[in-house]
C-alpha positions in Angstrom: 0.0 0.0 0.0 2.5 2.5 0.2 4.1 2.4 -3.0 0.4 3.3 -4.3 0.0 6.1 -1.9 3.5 7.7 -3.1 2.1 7.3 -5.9 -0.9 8.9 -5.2 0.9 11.5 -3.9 3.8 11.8 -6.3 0.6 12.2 -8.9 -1.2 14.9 -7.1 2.2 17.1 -7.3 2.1 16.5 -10.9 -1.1 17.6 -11.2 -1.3 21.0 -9.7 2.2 21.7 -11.5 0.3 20.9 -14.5 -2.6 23.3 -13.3 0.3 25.8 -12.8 1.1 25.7 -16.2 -2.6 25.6 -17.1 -3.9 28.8 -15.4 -0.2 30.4 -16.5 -1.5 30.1 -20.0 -4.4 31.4 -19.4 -3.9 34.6 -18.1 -4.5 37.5 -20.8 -0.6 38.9 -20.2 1.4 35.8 -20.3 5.1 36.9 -21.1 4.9 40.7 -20.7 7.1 39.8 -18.0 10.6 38.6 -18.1 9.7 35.9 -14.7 7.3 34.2 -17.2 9.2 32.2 -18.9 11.3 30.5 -16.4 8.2 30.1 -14.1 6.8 28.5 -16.5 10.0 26.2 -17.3 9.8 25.3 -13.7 6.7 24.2 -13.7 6.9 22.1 -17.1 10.1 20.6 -15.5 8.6 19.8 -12.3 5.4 18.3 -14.0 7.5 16.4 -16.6 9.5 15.2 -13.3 6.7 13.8 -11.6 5.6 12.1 -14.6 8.4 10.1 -14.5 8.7 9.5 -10.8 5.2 7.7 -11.0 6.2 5.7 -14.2 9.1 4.2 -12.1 6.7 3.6 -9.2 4.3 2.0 -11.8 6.9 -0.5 -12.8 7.9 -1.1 -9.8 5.3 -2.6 -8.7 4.0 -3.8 -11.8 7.5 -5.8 -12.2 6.5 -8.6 -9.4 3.2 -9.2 -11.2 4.5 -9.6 -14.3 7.5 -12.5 -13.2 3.8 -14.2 -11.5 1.8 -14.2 -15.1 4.8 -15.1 -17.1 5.4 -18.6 -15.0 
């Protein structure tokens, strides 16, 4: 169980970067200013990040299963 709630967690983070980026892009006078762009880098990388963090958990524990099925 708690490889799914790090996982659970690790996707929440990833989500609300990606709402970030989301409401970044949205607002009327995105790069008028020069922090815009690398707050918005920072979120991309952070979501991206995250992304991966939870693909790694996936196969983690996805791995075991798979050595079961495959006997």
């Amino acid at each position: 169980m708690e490889v799914i709630q790090a996982g659970d967690k690790v996707l929440q983070f990833a989500d609300r970067h990606g709402s970030n980026v989301k409401q970044m892009l949205a607002m009327p006078d995105f790069g008028s200013r020069i922090a815009d762009g690398p707050a918005l880098n920072y979120e991309v990388g952070m979501m991206t990040a995250m992304w991966q963090l939870a693909s790694g958990l996936m196969k983690d524990l996805t791995e075991p299963l798979k050595s079961i099925v495959n006997k």
